[in-house]
C-alpha positions in Angstrom: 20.8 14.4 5.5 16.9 14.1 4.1 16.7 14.7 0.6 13.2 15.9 -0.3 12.2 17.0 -4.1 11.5 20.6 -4.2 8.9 20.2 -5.9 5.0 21.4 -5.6 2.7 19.6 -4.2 0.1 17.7 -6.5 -3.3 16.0 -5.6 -3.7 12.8 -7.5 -7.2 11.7 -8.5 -9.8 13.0 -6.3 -11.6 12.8 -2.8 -14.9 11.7 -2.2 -17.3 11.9 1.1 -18.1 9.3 3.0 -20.7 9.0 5.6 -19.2 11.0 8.7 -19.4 9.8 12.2 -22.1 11.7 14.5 -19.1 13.5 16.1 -15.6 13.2 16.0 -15.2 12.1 19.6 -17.5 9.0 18.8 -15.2 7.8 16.2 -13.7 4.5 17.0 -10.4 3.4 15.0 -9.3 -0.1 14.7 -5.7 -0.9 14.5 -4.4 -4.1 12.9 -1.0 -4.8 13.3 1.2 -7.0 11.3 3.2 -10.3 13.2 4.8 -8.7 16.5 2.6 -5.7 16.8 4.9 -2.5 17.7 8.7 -2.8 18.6 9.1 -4.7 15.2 11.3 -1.7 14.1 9.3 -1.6 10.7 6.0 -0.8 9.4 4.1 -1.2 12.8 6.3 1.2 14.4 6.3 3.4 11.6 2.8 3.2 11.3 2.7 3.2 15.4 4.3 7.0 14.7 1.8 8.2 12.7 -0.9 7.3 14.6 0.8 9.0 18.0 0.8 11.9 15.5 -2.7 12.1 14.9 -3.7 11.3 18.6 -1.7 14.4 19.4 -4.0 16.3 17.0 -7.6 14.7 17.1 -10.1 13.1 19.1 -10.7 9.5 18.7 -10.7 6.0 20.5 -8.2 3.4 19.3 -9.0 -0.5 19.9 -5.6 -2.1 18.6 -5.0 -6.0 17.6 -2.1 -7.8 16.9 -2.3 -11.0 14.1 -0.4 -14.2 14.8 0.5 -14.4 11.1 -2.2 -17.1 10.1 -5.2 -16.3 8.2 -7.7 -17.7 10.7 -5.9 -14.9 13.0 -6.2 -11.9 11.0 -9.5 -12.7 10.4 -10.4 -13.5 14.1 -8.7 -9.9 15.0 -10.2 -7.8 12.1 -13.8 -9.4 12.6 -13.3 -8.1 16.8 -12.6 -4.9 15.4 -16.2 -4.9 13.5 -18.1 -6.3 16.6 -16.3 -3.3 18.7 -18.2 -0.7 15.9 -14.5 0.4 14.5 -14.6 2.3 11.3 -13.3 3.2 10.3 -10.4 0.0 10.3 -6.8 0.5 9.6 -4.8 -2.8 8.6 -0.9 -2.9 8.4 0.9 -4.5 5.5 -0.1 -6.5 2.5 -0.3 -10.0 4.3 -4.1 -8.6 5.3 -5.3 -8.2 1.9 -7.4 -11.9 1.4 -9.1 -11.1 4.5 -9.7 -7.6 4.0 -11.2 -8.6 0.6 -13.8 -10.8 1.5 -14.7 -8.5 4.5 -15.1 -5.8 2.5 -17.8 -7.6 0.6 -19.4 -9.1 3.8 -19.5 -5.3 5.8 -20.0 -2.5 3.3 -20.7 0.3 5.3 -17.1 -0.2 7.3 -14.5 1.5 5.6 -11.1 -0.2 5.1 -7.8 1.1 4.7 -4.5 -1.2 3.9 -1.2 -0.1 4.4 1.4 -1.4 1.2 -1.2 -3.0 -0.3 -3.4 -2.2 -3.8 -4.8 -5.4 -4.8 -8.6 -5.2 -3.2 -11.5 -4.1 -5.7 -13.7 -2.2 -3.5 -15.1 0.8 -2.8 -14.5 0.7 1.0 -11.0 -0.1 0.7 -8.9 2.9 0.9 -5.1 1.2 -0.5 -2.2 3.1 0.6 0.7 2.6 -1.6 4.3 4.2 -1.9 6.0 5.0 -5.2 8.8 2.3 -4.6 10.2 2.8 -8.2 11.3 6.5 -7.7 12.9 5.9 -4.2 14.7 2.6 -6.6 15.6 5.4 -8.9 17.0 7.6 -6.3 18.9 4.5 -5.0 20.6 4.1 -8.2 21.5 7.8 -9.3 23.0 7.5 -5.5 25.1 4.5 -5.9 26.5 5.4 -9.4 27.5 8.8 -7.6 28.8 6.7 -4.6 30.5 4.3 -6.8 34.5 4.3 -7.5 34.8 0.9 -8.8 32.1 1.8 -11.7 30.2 -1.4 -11.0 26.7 -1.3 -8.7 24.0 -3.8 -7.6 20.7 -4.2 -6.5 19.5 -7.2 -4.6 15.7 -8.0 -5.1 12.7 -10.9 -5.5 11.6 -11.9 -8.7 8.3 -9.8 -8.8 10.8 -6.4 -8.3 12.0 -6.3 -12.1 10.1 -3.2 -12.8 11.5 -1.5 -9.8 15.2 -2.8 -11.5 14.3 -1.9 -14.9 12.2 1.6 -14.6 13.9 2.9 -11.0 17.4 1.5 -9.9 18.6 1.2 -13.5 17.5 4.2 -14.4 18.6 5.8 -12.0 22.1 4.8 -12.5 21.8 6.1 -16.1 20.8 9.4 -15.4 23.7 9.7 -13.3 26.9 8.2 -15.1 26.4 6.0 -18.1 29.9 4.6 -17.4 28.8 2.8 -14.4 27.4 -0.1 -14.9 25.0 -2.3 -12.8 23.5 -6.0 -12.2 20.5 -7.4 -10.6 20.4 -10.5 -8.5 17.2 -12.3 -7.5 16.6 -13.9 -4.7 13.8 -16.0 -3.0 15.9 -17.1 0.2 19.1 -15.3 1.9 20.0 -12.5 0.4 24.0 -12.8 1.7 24.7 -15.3 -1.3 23.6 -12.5 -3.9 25.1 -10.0 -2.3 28.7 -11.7 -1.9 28.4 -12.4 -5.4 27.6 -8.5 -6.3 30.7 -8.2 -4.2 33.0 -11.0 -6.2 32.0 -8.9 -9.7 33.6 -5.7 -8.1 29.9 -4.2 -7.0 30.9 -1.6 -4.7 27.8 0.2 -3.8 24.3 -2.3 -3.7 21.1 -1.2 -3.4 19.1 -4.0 -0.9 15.3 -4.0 -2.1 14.1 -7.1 -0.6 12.2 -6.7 2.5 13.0 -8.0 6.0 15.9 -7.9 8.5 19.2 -7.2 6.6 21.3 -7.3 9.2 23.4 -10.6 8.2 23.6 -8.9 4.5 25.3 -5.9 6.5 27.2 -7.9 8.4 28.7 -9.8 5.3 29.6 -6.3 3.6 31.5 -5.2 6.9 33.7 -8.5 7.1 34.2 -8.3 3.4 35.4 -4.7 4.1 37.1 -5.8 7.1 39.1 -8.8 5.3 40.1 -6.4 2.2 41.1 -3.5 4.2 44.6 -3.9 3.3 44.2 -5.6 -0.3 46.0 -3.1 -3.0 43.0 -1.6 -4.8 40.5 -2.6 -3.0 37.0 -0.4 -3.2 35.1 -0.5 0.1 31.6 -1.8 0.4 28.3 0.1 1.2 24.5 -0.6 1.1 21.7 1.5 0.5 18.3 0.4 2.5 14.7 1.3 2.2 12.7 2.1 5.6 10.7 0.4 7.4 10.9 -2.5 4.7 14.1 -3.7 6.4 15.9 -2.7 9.3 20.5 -3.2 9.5 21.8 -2.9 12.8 24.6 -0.8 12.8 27.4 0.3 15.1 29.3 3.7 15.6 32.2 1.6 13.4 30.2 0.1 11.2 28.2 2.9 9.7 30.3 4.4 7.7 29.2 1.2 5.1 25.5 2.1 5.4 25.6 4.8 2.4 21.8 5.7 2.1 18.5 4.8 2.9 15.3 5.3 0.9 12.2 6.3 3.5 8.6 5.5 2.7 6.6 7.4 4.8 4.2 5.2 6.6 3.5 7.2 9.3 2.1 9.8 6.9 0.1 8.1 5.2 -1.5 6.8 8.8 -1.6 9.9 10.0 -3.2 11.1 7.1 -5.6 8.3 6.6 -6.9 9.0 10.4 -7.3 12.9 9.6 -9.5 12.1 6.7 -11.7 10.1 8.9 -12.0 12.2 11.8 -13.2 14.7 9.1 -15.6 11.8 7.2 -13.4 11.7 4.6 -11.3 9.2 2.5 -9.5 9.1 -0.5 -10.3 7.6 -3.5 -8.2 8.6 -5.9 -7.7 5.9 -8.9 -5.0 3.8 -8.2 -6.2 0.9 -11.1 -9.0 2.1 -13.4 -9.3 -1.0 -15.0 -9.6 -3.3 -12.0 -11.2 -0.4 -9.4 -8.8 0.1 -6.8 -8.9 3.2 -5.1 -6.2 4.9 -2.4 -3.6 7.2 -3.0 0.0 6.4 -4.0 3.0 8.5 -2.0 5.5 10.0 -4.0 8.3 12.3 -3.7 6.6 14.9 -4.5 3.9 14.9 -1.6 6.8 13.6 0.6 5.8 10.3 1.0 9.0 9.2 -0.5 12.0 10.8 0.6 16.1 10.0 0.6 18.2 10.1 3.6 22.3 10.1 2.9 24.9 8.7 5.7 27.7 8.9 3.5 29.4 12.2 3.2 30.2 12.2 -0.3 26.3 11.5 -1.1 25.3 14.4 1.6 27.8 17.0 -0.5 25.6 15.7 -3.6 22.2 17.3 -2.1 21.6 19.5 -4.9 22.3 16.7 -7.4 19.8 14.1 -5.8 17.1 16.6 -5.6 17.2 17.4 -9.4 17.2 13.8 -9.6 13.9 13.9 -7.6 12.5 15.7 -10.1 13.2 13.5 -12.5 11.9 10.5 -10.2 8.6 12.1 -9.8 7.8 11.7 -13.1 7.9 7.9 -13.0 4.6 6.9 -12.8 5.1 2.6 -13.1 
């Protein structure tokens, strides 16, 4: 079941012109794609969605590339996107953002946009960003609800503390104070951390890290496989975020997948494409200090929004969407 916040919609910052195309069927899009292009089962295919979407709805030529990873690469492919008049350009994930930067600078009158990313000063960079501390918060009202062994987790990377601190923690608060919750950090495998949230008593852990989670997964299923019959014993269940990672699952094994927070990268591509086709962008203020401009998905626009797998969580609907409201109000 999606949860969504009921909430009404609110338009952050504002949205200025920029210099439209001569018509909308002249506009050109370039498309750079992260490492493995589209079949990655993450943000290129998410963002691969949104940009069917807008095909469906509007006029416009795509020319898509595909990076190798390296820096000389993505700079290679974005530069072949200029030469090929695409503006305005469209680049997936935060591992673009030192070439984008200096591009920006070298081509001002092609307009950028970078998915995940909020880092580049410039006025031709649109940043598209997604409110990851209210879908942490979600997480963690979830997984205290979720919990029966009072004890939850969150696995994550040393530069997620905020997301711990202001989202999943507080999230578990708002829900029960009685439950109690760790964070592990991690800048390798994340199945050490997450058999030692296991060996506390966690019974419900929140997976923040990015990338393929699958061997996490599989160590919660043969830990609930191996404990089945131990007296006491509180089964094991993960919550993920989408497309950040991806879990392969089996009709047997997904009773343990409990939730999954969604960032909405295919809205934000789609939406970033309808702006242009229009000669528009956004700009609103993302970082006033430094001048970084984009707009930043939330639950309340829909750019953040909860899925539940696990029945008990899918009966609490009405409780995870007042707890929505109280996400949206976390601005850090």
């Amino acid at each position: 079941m999606r949860i969504r916040a009921a909430l009404v919609a609110i338009t952050l910052g504002f949205t200025a012109l920029l210099a439209a195309p001569a018509t909308a069927a002249s506009l050109t899009i370039g498309i750079a794609y992260d490492i493995g292009g589209r079949g990655d089962k993450s943000f290129n295919d998410a963002a691969a969605t949104g940009l069917e979407k807008a095909q469906k709805e509007f006029t416009f030529t795509v020319e898509p590339v595909i990076t190798d990873g390296t820096s000389a690469d993505r700079d290679r492919r974005v530069r072949s996107l200029i030469a090929k008049n695409c503006n305005p350009i469209i680049v997936v994930g935060a591992g673009y953002a030192p070439t984008i930067q200096g591009l920006a600078v070298e081509f001002p009158n092609t307009q950028f946009a970078i998915l995940n990313d909020a880092t580049i000063d410039a006025l031709n960079v649109t940043s598209l960003i997604f409110a990851d501390t209210q879908g942490a918060f979600l997480a963690g009202y979830s997984a205290a609800l979720a919990s029966k062994s009072g004890k939850v987790a969150m696995i994550a990377t040393t530069n997620q503390a905020d997301l711990y601190q202001n989202g999943f923690l507080a999230g578990v608060l708002a829900a029960k104070r009685s439950v109690s919750s760790l964070v592990k950090y991690v800048n390798g495998s994340s199945v050490n951390a997450t058999k030692q949230a296991m060996d506390v008593g966690a019974d419900v852990i929140f997976i923040a890290r990015p990338g393929s989670n699958s061997e996490v997964f599989s160590s919660v299923v043969a830990r609930n496989i191996s404990k089945a019959k131990t007296k006491n014993y509180k089964a094991v269940g993960i919550i993920t975020i989408e497309p950040d990672q991806y879990v392969t699952v089996t009709s047997s094994t997904r009773k343990y997948l409990y939730a999954t927070v969604v960032k909405h990268v295919d809205k934000a591509m789609y939406d970033v494409i309808a702006k242009a086709v229009t000669g528009k962008q956004y700009l609103d203020v993302l970082d006033e200090n430094v001048g970084i401009y984009g707009h930043r998905y939330t639950v309340v626009d829909g750019g953040i929004t909860f899925t539940t797998y696990l029945p008990a969580l899918t009966a609490a609907s009405a409780s995870i969407n007042k707890a929505a409201a109280i996400a949206s109000k976390i601005t850090g």
